[in-house]
TIKOLRO-475486 format. One record per residue (C-alpha): x, y, z. Coordinates in steps of 0.2 Angstrom, whole numbers, plus 5000, padded with zeros to 4 digits. Each point is the difference from the previous one (the first is absolute). Layout:
# residues N
XYZ...
This chain:
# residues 241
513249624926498550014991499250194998498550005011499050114986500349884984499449845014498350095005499850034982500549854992499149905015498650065004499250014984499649835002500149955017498950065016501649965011500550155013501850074998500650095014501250164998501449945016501250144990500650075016499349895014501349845006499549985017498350095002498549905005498050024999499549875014501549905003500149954981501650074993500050124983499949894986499049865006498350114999499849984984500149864985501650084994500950135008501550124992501450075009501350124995501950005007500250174990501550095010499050105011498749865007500249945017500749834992501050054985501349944989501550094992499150014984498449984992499149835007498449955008498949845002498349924998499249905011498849885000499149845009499549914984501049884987499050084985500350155003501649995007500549944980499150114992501050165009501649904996499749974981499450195000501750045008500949924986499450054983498449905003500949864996499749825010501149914989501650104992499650104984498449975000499150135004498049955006499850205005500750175001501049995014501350085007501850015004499750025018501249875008501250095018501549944997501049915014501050145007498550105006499149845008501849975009499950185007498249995005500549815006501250095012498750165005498649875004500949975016499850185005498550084990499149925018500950135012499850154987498449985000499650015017501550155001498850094991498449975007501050065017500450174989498350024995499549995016501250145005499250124984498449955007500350065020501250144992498550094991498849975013501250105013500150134988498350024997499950014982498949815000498250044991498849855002499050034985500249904982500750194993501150115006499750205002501450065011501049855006500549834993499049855001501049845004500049824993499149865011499949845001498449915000499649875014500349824992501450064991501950015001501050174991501849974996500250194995500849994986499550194999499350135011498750094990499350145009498450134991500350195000499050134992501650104997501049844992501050114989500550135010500849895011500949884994501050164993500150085019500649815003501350014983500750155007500549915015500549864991498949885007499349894986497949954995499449934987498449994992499149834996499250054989499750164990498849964988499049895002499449844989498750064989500750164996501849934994500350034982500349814996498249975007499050164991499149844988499149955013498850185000500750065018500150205005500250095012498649985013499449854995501049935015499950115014500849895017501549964988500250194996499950085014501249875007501350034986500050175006500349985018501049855004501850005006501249855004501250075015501849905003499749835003501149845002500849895012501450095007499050165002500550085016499050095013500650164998500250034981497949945002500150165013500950094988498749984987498550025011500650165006500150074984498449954996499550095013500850174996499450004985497949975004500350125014
């Protein structure tokens, strides 16, 4: 696996070509073409909690070209083409057999968990609406506004992110009932300590922000039954009543 941030760094300071993230998107599609063919390199993650994932740290680059193709492998491998010799700094980024076996055997499967979600998003979707907690705006006030999918595209839900003013407040109402959230992602880029070189503060990216503060990822895989969903939308409910 070759980490996605040294590859935009490394590459693009001399190249033009576009690098898609696909981190968390086997199976979804933007107008019939499937993640990781939208972009001249595409770079998925099996990390444990993907939708695909491996039993360890592993992930993939794709590509449709030969030159680029052995560029990402000699990056991969100490930036080497030929052993010990080293033509860049490179990395050891190689998955080793045993996670392409396991994700060799989940291949046949990832298809059907996709679409077991999409069927559960489906259900959060009609479950909120019923209780009338759905706001149709961009910003929530004193409901939730849901995720959509755009027409053209195809959503494998590898999370469920909602938008509520009152973020914190309940994903602790939702502790206490031991139903679990989690938030992707508290702070957002520009304001992350490893990034303060670049002359970011607070402010300077609003959207981002504001979205750091609101956003909420509710339960969400394949085997997710309808009424733990009911469960968790009723508590939603108590609490913004």
């Amino acid at each position: 696996m070759l980490p996605l941030g040294f590859f935009c760094s490394s590459w693009t300071r001399a190249r033009a070509d576009l690098i898609e993230d696909a981190a968390q998107a086997w199976g979804a599609e933007w107008k019939g073409v499937k993640a990781g063919g939208l972009g001249d390199l595409a770079a998925f993650s099996f990390y444990a909690t993907k939708n695909l994932s491996a039993a360890g740290e592993a992930g993939m680059v794709t590509t449709n070209s030969d030159a680029l193709s052995e560029r990402a492998t000699m990056l991969r491998s100490h930036g080497m083409r030929r052993r010990y010799y080293h033509d860049e700094i490179g990395w050891n980024a190689r998955m080793d057999g045993f996670q392409g076996a396991v994700l060799g055997v989940k291949l046949k499967y990832v298809e059907g968990w996709n679409d077991a979600r999409r069927v559960a998003a489906a259900r959060y979707h009609d479950l909120f609406a019923k209780a009338g907690l759905v706001e149709s705006g961009l910003y929530p006030t004193n409901g939730v506004v849901l995720p959509r999918e755009v027409e053209g595209a195809k959503h494998i839900w590898h999370q469920y992110v909602i938008r509520t003013s009152k973020r914190d407040a309940l994903r602790e109402f939702l502790a206490a009932r031991q139903i679990g959230s989690e938030i992707y992602y508290p702070v957002p880029l520009h304001m992350q300590q490893a990034l303060k070189g670049l002359g970011y503060s607070e402010g300077d990216f609003p959207e981002a922000e504001r979205a750091a503060r609101e956003v909420l990822a509710l339960p969400m895989f394949a085997e997710l039954r309808a009424d733990e969903q009911e469960t968790v939308v009723a508590a939603i409910a108590e609490f913004l009543s």
